[in-house]
Every structure is written in C-alpha cells, then in structure tokens.
C-alpha positions in Angstrom: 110.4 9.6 87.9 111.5 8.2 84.6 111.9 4.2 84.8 115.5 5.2 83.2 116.4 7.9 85.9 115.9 5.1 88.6 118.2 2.5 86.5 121.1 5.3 87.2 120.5 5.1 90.9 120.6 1.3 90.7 124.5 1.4 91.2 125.6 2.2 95.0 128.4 5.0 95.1 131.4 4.6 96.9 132.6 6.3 100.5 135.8 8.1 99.4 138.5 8.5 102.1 139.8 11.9 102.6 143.6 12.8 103.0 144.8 13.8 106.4 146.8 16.7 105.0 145.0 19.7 104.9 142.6 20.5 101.6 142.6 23.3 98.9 139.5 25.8 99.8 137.4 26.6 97.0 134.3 28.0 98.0 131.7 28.3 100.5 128.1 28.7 101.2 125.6 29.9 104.0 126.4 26.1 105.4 128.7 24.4 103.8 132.3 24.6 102.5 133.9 23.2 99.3 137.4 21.8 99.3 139.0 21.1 96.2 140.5 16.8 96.3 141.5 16.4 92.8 141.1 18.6 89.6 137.9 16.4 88.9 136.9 16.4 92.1 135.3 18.2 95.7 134.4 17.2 98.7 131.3 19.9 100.1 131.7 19.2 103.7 128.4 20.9 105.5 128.8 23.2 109.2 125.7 21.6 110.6 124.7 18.1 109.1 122.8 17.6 112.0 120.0 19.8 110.1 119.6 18.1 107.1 121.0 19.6 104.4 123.5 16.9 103.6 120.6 14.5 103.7 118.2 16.6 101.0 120.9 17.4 99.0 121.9 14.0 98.4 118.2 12.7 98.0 117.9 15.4 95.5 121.2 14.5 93.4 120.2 10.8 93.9 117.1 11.8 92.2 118.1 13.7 89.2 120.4 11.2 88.6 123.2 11.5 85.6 121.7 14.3 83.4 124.1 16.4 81.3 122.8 19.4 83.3 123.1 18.8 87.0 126.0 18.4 88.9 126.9 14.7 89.2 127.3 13.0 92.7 130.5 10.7 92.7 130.4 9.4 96.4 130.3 10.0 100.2 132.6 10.7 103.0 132.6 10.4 106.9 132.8 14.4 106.1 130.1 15.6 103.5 129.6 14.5 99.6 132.2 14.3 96.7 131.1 16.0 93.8 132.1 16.6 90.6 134.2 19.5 90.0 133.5 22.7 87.9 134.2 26.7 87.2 131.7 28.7 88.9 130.0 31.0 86.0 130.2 34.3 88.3 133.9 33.7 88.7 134.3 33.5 85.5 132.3 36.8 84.7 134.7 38.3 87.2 137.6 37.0 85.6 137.9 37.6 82.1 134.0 39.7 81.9 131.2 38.3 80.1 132.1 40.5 76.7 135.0 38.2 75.8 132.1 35.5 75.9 130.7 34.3 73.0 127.1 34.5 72.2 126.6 31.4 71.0 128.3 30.0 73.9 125.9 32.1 76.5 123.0 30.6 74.4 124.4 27.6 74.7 125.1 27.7 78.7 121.3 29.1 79.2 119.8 25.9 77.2 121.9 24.0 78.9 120.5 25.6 82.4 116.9 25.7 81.4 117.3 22.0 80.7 118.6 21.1 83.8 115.7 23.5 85.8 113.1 21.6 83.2 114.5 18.3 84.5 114.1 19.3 87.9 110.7 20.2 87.8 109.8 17.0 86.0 111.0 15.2 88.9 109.5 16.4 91.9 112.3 19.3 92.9 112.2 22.8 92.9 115.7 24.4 93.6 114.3 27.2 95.6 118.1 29.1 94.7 118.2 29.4 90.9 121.3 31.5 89.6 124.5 32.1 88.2 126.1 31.7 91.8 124.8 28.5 91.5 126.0 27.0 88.0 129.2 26.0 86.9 130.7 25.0 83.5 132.0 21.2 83.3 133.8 20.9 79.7 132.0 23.8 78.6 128.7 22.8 79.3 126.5 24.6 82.7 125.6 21.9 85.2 123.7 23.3 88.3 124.5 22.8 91.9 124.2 23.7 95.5 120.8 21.5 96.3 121.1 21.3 100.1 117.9 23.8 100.3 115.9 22.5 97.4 112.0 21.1 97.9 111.2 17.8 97.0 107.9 16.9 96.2 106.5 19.9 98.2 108.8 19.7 101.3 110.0 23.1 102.6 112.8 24.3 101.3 115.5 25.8 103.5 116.9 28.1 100.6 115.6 31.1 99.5 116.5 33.2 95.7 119.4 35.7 95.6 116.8 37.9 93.7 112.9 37.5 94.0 110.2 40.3 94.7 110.7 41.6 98.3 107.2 42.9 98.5 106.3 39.5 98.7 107.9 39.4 102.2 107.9 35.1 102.4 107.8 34.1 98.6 106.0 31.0 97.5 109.2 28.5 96.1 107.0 26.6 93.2 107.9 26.6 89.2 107.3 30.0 88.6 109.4 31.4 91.3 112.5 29.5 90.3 111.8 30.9 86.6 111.5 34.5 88.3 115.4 33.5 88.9 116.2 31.7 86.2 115.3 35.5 84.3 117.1 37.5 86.3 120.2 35.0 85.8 119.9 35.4 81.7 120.3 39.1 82.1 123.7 38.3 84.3 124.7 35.7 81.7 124.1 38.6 78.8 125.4 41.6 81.1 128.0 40.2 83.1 126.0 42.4 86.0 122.9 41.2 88.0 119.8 43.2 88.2 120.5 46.6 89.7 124.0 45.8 90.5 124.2 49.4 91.1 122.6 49.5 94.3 123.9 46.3 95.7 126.4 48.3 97.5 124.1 51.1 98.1 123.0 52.4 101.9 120.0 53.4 100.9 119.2 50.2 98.7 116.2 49.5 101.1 114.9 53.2 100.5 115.7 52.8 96.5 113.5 49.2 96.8 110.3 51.0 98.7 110.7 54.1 95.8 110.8 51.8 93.0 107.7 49.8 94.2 105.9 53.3 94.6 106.3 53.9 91.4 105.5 50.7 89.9 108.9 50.1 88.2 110.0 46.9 90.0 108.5 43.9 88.6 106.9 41.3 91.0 107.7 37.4 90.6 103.8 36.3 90.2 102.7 35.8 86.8 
C-alpha cells in the first residue's frame, strides 16, 4: 500500500446517526440491505454482522481509500456503514437499454472499472464478485461496490462470481478469476444482456451447461 493511500485513512470517519422514521429501500444483497438516507447518501445495514462481513468490507474500503473508482466510505452507524450513493449500471440497462448509451461513455465506464479492479489488485484485494450488478455510476463515472465478500491479502473470500466456469466446481478467486468477470461484464456493458441471457430462465439450463461443455463451446476461466 501506497504511502499516499494510508495518508487518506489518516482521518477517522464519523458515526452517523440514523432517523427513527422508517428509510427508503433501495436494494439488497445475499446479506445485506441498502436504505437510501439522503440523495448522496446509504446506509448498507448487514442481516448477520455477527459473520464478518461488515468488518471485511470496511477493512477493504479503508484500504482502497479515496480512488475515483471505488465506492467511497463516508462513516459508520450502530446499524451498518454509510456509503456513498450511486445508480446501479444494470438498472440502468433495464431502464432506458444499453443502445441509448453512448459508446464513448461505455468506454469510458469500462476504464473507469478496470481501473478501479487494477487498483484492487495493487493493494492486496481481490473482489471475488466482479460485475455490472456490482458497479454504479457517481457523476457519470463507474465506482465499484459491494466488498463484504472480497479477499484481502489471501483471506477466503465469502463471495463467489455471478458468472465463472462451473466445471470448475470450487473456482480459485485470484487476479485472473476476477478478469474472467470483469469480461463477461464488458459484453453486458456492450449488449445490455449477460452471457447467455437466454437460458437464465431456462429449466434445462443445467442440461444446456453439461451439452455445451461436451462440445467444447463454453470457455473455462483458466488462462
């Protein structure tokens, strides 16, 4: 870690106190749940702190410190973190569909993204859930989130990837597995549809998986 990146963590953030009256939801994860306080603002209160995920996530955001690309940690409560506050990217596909985007503004958003991964990976943390369900746009710009189930200098992570070979039945989280995302998240970005979106509501997506391993069409993670 930079002599810089420690500087930013010199500064103790605040414990924020919640309002009684009952928040705005926003979102949710497989253990946590994000209230909206203010529109710069969120408070991710987690279902089970007790396990740790409050702790690694704020080690991790600790860590990374104030970098354009990674969402920015703006205090504490008696009830989870306060974060900064930003448009999820797949809500936004959803919305208004990723043709009315841009191209120099997906470029853009993907730079900004592998940045943020590269400054991860600099520093010790692999994110272990890389994707577009996991960035959000802040002014226009892609920050990433959602670090409760990220490594940290080798620890096991508690997350696993949205999309990652399923041959491999326990993938190995390292560098190249969070690239394996970060890929399949560029072809969302471009698309506006993940990686064979057409069978994620499929019965027989299992049987489909097995089929296209036989015949050597689905790509494994390992390069």
């Amino acid at each position: 870690m930079t002599e810089e990146t420690l500087k930013q963590h010199a500064q103790p953030l605040p414990l924020v106190p919640i309002p009684d009256e009952e928040l705005e939801y926003l979102s949710f994860g497989s253990s946590s749940i994000v209230y909206v306080l203010d529109e710069k603002r969120v408070l991710k209160q987690y279902d089970h702190p007790e396990e740790g995920g409050i702790t690694v996530e704020r080690q991790a955001l600790e860590r990374l410190g104030l970098h354009a690309n990674i969402i920015r940690l703006l205090g504490f409560s008696e009830k989870g973190l306060i974060l900064e506050r930003g448009q999820g990217l797949r809500r936004l596909f959803r919305k208004d569909g990723a043709d009315h985007i841009p191209l120099d503004r997906k470029i853009q958003w993907l730079r900004d993204a592998a940045e943020g991964m590269r400054h991860m990976h600099d520093n010790g943390t692999i994110h272990a859930d890389v994707g577009c369900h996991n960035w959000v746009i802040v002014e226009d710009r892609l920050r990433i989130i959602d670090f409760e189930g990220c490594s940290i200098d080798g620890g096991h992570p508690a997350a696993c990837y949205q999309w990652f070979n399923t041959k491999v039945r326990v993938p190995e989280i390292n560098r190249q597995s969070d690239i394996f995302a970060f890929g399949c998240a560029i072809y969302e970005v471009m698309t506006g549809r993940f990686p064979h979106q057409e069978l994620a509501d499929s019965e027989d997506r299992g049987k489909r998986s097995v089929q296209l391993y036989a015949e050597n069409q689905a790509t494994p993670w390992r390069t």
